[in-house]
N, CA, C and O atoms as a GROMACS GRO file, in nm:
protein
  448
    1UNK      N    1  -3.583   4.708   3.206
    1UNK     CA    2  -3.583   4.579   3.270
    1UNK      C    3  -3.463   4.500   3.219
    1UNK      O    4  -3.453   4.503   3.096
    2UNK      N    5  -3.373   4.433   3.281
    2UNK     CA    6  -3.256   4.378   3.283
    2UNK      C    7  -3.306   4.239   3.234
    2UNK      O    8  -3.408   4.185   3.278
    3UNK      N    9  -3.211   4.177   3.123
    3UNK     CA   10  -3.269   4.016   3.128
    3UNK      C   11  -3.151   3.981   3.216
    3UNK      O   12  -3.034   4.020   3.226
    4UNK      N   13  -3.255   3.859   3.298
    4UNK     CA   14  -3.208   3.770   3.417
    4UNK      C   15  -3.129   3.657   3.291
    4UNK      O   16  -3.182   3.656   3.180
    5UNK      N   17  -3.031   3.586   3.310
    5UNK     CA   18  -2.947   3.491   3.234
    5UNK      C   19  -2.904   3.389   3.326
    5UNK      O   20  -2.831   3.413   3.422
    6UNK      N   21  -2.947   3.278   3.298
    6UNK     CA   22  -2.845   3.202   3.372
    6UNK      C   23  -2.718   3.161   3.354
    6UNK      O   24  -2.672   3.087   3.440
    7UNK      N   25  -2.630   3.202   3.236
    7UNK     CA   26  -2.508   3.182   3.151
    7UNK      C   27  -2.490   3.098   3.141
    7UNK      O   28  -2.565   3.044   3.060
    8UNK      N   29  -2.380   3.003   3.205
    8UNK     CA   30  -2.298   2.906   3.174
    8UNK      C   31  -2.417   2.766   3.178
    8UNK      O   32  -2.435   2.679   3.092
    9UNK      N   33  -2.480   2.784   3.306
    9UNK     CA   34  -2.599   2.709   3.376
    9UNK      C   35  -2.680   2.618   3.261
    9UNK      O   36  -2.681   2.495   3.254
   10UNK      N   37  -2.736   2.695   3.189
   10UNK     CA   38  -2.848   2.684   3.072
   10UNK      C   39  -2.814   2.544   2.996
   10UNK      O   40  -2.877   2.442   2.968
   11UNK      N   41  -2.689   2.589   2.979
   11UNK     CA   42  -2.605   2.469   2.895
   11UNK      C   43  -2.521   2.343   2.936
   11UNK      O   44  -2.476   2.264   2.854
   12UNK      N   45  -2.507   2.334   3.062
   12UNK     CA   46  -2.510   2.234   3.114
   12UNK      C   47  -2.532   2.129   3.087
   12UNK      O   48  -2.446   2.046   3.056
   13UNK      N   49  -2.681   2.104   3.094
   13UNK     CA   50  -2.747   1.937   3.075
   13UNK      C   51  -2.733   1.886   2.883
   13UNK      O   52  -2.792   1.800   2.817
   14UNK      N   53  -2.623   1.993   2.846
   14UNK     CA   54  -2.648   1.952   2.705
   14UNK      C   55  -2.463   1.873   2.678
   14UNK      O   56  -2.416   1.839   2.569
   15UNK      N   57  -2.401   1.865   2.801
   15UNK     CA   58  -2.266   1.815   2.784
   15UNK      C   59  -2.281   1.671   2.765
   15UNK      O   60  -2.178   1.617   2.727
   16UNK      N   61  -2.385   1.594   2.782
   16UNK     CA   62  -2.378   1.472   2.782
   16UNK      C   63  -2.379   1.454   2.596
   16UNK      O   64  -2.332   1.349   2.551
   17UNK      N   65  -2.417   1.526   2.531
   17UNK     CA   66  -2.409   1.516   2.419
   17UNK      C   67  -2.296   1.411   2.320
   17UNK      O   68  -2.319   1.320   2.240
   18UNK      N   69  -2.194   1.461   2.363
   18UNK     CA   70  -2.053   1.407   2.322
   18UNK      C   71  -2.083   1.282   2.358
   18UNK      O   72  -2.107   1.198   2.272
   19UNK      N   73  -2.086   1.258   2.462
   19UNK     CA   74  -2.096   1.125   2.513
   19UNK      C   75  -2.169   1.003   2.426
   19UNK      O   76  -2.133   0.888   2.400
   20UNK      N   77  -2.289   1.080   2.393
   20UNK     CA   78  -2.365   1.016   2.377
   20UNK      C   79  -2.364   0.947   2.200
   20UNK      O   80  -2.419   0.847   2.152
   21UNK      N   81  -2.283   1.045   2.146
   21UNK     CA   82  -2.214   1.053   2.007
   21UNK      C   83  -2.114   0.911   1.959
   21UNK      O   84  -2.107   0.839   1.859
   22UNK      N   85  -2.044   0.918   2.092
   22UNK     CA   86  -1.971   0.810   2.130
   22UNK      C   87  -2.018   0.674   2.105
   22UNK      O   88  -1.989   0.586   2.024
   23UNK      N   89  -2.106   0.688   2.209
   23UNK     CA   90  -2.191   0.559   2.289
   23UNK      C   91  -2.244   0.459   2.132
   23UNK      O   92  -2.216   0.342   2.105
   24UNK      N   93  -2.340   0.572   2.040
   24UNK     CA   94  -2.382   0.549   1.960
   24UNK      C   95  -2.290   0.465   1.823
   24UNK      O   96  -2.310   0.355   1.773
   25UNK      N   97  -2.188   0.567   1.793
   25UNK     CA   98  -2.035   0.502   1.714
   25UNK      C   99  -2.042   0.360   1.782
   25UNK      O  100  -2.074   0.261   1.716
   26UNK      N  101  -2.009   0.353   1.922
   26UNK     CA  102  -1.965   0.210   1.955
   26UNK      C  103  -2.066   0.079   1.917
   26UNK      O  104  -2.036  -0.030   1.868
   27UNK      N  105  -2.184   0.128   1.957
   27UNK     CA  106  -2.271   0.025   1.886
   27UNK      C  107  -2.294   0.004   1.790
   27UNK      O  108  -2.336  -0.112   1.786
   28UNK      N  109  -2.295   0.067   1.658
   28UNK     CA  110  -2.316   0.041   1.530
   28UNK      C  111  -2.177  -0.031   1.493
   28UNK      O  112  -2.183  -0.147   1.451
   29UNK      N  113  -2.062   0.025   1.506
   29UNK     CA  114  -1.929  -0.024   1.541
   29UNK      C  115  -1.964  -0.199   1.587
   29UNK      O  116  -1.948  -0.291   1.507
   30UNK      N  117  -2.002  -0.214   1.699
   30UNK     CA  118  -2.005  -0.360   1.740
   30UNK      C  119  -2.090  -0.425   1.678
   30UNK      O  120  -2.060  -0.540   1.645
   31UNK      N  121  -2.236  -0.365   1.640
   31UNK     CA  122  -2.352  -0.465   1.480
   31UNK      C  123  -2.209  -0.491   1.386
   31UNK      O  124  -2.207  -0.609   1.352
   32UNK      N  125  -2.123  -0.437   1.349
   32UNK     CA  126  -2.098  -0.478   1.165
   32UNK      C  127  -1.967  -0.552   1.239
   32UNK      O  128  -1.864  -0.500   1.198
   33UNK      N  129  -1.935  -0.682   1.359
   33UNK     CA  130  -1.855  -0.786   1.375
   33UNK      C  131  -1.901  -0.888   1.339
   33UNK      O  132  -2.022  -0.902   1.320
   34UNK      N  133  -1.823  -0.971   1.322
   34UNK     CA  134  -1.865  -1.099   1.219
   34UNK      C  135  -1.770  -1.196   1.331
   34UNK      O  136  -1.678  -1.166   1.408
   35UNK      N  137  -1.845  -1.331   1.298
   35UNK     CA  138  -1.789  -1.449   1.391
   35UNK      C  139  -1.658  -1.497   1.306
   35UNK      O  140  -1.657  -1.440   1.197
   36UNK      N  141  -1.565  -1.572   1.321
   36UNK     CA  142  -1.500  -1.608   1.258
   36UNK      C  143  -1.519  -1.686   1.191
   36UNK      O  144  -1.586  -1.779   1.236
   37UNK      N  145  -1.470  -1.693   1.041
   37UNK     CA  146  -1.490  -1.816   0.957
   37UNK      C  147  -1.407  -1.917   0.979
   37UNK      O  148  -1.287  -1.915   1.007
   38UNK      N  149  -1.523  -2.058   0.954
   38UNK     CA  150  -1.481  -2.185   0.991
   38UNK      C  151  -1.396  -2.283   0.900
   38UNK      O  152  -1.471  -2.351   0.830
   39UNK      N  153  -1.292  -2.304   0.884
   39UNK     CA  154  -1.170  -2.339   0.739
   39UNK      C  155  -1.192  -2.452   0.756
   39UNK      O  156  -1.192  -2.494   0.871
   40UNK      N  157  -1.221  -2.553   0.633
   40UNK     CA  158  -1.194  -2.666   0.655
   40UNK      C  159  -1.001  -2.741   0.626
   40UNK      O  160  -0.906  -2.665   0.611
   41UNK      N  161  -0.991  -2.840   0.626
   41UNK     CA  162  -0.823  -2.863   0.584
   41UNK      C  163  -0.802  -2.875   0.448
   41UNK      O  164  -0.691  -2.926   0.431
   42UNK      N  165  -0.858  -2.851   0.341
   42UNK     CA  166  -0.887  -2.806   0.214
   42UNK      C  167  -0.817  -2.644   0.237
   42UNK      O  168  -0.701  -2.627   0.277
   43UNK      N  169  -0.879  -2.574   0.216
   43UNK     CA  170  -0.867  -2.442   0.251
   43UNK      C  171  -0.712  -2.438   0.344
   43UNK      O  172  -0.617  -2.405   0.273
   44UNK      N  173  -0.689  -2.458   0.448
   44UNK     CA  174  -0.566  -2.496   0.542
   44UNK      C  175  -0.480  -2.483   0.452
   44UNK      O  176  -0.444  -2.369   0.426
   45UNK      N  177  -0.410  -2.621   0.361
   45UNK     CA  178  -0.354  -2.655   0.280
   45UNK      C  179  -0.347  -2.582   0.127
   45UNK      O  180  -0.238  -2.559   0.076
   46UNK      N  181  -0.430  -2.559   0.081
   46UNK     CA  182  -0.424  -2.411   0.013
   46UNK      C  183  -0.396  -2.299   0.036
   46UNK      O  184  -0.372  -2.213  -0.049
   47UNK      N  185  -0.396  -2.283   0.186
   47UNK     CA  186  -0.318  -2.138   0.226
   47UNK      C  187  -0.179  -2.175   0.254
   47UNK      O  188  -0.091  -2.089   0.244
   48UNK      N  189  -0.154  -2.287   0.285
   48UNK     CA  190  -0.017  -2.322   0.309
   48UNK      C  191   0.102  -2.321   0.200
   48UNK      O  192   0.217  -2.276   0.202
   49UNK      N  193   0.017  -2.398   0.092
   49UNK     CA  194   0.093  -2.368  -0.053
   49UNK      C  195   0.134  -2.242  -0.128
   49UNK      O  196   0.222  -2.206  -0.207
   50UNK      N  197   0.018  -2.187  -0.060
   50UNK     CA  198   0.038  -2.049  -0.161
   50UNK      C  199   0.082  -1.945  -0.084
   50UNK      O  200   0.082  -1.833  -0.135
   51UNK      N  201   0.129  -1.964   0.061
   51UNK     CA  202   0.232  -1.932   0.121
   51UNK      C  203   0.376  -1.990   0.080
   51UNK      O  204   0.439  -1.934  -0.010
   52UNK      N  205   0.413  -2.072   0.129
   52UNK     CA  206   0.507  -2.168   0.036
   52UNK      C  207   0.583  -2.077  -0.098
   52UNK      O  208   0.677  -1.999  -0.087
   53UNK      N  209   0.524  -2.109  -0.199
   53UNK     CA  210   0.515  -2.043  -0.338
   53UNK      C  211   0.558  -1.893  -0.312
   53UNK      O  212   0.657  -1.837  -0.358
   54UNK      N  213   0.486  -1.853  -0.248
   54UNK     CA  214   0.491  -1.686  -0.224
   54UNK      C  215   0.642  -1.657  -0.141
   54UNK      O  216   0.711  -1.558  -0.163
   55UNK      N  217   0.673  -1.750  -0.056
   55UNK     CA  218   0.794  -1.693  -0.004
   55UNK      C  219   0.952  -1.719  -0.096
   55UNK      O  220   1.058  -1.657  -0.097
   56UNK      N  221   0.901  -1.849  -0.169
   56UNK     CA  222   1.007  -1.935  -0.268
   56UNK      C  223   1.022  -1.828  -0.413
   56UNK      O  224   1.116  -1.843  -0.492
   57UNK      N  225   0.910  -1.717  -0.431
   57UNK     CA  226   0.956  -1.659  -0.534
   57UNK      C  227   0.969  -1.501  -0.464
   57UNK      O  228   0.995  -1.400  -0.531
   58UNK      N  229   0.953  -1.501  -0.355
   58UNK     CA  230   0.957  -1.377  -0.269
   58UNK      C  231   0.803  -1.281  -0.397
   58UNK      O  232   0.828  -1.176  -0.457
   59UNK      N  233   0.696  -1.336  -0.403
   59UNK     CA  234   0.610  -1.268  -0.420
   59UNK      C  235   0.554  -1.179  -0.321
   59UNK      O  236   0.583  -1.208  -0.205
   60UNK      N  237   0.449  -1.035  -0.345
   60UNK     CA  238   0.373  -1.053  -0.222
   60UNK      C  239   0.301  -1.062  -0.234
   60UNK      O  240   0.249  -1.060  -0.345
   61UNK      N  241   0.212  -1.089  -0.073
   61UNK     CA  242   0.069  -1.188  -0.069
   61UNK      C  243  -0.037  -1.079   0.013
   61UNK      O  244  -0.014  -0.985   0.089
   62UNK      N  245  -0.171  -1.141  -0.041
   62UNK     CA  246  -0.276  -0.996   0.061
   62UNK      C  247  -0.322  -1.138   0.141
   62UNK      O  248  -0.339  -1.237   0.069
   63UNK      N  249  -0.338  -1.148   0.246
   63UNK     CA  250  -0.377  -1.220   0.359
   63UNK      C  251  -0.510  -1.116   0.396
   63UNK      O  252  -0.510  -0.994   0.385
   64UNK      N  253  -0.614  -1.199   0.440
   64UNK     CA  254  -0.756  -1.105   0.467
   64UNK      C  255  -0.735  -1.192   0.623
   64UNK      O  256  -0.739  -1.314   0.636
   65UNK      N  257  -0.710  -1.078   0.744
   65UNK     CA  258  -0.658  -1.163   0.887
   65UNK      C  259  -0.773  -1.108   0.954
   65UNK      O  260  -0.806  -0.989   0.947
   66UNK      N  261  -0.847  -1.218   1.037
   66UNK     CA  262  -0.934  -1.186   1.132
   66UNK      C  263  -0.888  -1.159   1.217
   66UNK      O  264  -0.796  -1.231   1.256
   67UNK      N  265  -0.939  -0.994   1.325
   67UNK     CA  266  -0.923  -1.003   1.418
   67UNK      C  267  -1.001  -0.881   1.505
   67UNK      O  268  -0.976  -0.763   1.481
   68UNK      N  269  -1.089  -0.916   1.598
   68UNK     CA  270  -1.174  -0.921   1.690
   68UNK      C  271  -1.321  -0.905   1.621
   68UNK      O  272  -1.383  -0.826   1.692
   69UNK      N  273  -1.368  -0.929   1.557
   69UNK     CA  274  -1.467  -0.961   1.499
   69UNK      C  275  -1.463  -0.855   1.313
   69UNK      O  276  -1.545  -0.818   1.229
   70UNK      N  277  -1.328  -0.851   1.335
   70UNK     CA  278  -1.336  -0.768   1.190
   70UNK      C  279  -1.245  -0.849   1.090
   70UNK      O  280  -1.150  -0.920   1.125
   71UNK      N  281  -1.277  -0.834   0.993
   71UNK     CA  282  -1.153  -0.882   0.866
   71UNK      C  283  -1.083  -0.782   0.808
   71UNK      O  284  -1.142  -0.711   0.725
   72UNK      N  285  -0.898  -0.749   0.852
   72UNK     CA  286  -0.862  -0.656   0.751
   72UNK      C  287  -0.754  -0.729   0.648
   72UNK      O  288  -0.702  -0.841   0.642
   73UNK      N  289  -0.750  -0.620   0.578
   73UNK     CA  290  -0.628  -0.692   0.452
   73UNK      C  291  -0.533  -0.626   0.453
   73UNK      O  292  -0.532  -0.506   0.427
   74UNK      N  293  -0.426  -0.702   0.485
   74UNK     CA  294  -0.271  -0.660   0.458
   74UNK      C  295  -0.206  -0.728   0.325
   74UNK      O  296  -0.231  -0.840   0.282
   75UNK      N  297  -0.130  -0.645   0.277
   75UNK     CA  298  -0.058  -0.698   0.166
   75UNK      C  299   0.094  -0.646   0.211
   75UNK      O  300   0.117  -0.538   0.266
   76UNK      N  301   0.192  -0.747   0.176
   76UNK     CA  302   0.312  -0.772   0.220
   76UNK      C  303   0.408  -0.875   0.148
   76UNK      O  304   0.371  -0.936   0.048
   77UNK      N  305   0.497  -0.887   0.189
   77UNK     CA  306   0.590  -0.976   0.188
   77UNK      C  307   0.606  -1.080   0.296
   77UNK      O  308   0.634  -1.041   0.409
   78UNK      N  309   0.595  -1.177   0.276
   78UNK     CA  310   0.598  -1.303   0.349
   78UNK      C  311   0.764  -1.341   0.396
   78UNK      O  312   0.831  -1.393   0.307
   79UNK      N  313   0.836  -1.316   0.536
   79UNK     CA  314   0.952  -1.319   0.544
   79UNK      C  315   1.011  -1.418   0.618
   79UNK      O  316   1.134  -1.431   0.613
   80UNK      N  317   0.918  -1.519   0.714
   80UNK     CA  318   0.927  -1.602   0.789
   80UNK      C  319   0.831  -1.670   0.841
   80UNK      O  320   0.750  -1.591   0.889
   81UNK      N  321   0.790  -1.806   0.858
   81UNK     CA  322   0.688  -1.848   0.905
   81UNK      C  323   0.748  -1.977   1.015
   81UNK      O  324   0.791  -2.087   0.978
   82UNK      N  325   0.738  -1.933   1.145
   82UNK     CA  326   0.745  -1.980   1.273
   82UNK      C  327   0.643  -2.098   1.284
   82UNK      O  328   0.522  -2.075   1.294
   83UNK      N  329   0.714  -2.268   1.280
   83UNK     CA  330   0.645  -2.365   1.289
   83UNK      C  331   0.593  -2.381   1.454
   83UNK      O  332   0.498  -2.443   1.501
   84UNK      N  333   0.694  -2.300   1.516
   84UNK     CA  334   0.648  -2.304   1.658
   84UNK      C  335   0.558  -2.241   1.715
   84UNK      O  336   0.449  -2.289   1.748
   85UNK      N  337   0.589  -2.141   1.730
   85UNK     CA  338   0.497  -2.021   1.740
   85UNK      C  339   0.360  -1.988   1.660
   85UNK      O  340   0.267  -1.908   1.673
   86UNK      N  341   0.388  -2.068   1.588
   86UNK     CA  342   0.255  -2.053   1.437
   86UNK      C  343   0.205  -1.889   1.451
   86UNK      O  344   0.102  -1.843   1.499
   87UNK      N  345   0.314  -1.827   1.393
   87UNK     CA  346   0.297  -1.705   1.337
   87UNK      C  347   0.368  -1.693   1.219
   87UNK      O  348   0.443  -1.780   1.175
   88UNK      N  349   0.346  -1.590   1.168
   88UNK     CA  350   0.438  -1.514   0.974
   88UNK      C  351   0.504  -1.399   1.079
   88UNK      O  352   0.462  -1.330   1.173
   89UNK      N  353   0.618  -1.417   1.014
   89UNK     CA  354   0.703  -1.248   1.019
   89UNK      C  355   0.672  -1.216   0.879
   89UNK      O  356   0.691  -1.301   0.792
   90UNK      N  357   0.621  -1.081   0.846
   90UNK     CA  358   0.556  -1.010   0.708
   90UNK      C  359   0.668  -0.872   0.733
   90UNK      O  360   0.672  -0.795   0.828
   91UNK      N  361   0.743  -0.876   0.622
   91UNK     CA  362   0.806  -0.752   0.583
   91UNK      C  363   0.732  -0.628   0.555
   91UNK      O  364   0.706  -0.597   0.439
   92UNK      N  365   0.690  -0.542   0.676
   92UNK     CA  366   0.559  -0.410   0.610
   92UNK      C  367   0.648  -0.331   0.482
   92UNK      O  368   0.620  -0.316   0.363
   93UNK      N  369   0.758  -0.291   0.555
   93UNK     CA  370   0.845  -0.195   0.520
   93UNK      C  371   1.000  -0.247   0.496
   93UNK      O  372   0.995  -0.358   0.549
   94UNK      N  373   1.139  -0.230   0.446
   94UNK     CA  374   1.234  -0.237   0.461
   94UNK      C  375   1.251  -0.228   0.589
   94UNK      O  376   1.211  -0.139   0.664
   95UNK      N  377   1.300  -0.304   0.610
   95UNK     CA  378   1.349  -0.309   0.785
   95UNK      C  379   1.252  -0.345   0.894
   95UNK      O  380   1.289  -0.389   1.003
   96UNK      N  381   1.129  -0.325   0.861
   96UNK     CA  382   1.045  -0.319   0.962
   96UNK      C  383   0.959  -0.470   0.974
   96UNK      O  384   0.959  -0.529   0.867
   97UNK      N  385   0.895  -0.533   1.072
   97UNK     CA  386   0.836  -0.681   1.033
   97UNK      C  387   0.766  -0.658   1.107
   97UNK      O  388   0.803  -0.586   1.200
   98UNK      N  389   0.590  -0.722   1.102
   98UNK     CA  390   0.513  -0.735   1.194
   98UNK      C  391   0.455  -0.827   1.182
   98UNK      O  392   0.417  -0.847   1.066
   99UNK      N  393   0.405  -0.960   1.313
   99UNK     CA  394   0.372  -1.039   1.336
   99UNK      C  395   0.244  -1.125   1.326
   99UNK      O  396   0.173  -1.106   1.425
  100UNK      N  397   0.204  -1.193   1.259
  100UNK     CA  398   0.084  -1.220   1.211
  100UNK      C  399   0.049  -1.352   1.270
  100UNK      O  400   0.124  -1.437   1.221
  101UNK      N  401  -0.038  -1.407   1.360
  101UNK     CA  402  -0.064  -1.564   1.422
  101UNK      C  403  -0.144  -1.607   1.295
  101UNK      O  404  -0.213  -1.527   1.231
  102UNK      N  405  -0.131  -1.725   1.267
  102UNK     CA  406  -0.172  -1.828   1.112
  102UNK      C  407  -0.332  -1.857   1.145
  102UNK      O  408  -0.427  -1.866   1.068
  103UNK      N  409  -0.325  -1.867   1.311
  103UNK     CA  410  -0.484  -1.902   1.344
  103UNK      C  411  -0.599  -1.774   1.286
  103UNK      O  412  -0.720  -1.762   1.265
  104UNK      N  413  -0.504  -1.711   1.281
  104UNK     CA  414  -0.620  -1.574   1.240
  104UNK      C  415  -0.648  -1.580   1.112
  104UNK      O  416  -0.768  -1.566   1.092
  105UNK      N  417  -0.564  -1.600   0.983
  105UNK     CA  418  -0.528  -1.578   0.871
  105UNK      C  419  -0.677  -1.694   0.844
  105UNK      O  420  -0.700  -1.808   0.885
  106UNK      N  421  -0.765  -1.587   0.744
  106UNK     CA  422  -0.881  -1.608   0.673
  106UNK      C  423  -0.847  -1.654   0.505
  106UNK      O  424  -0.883  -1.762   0.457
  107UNK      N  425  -0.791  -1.577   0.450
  107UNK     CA  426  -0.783  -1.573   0.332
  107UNK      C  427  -0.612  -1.506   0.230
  107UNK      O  428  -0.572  -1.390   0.219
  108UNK      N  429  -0.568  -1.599   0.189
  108UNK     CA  430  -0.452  -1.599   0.109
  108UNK      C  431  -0.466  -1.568  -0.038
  108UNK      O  432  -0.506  -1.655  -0.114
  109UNK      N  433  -0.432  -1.439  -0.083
  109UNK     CA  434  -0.370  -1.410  -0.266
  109UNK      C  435  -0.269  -1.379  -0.265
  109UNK      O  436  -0.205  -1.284  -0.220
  110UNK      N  437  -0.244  -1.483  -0.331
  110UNK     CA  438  -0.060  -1.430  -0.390
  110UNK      C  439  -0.081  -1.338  -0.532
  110UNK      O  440  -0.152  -1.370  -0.627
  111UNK      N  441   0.003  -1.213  -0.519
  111UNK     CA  442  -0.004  -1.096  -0.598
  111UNK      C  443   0.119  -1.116  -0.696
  111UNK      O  444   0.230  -1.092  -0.648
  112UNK      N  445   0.111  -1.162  -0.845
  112UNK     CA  446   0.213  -1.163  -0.890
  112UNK      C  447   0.220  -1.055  -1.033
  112UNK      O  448   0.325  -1.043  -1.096
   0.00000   0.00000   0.00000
């Protein structure tokens, strides 16, 4: 007696799997966002100084920058700060700069 197989068939309804692997990442992913913290002008002005300071001795600084419901930390060099634009140009690398908006910027240490 021959076994009947359905081969490829069988396994089918089990492709949603991946998917579903996904789905799951994304939601636990979206529980651990956080609202933004609310600065008073205390705080403001303390990040301003110790920006200030940090660019006047060319220290670098770890900035903790909100952004989309996460907080990450960059540490850098502070290379320009745009009164217009209210952004930092941050030196990552020799040569290289990436753009930071001030509205985001949570938290200022200057690393000396």
């Amino acid at each position: 007696m021959a076994i009947r197989d359905r081969g490829k068939l069988k396994w089918r309804p089990a492709s949603f799997i991946p998917l579903g692997f996904e789905m799951n990442a994304a939601m636990y992913k979206d529980q651990e966002r956080k609202m933004k913290p609310v600065l008073d002008e205390y705080e403001k002005e303390e990040f301003d100084r110790s920006i200030a300071y940090a660019m006047e001795y060319h220290l670098p600084v770890e900035l903790k920058v909100w952004s989309e419901g996460f907080i990450e930390t960059v540490t850098s060099f502070i290379h320009y700060v745009d009164p217009v634009t209210f952004q930092m140009r941050m030196e990552v690398k020799p040569g290289e700069f990436e753009r930071i908006a001030i509205e985001n910027v949570v938290g200022v240490n200057v690393l000396e």
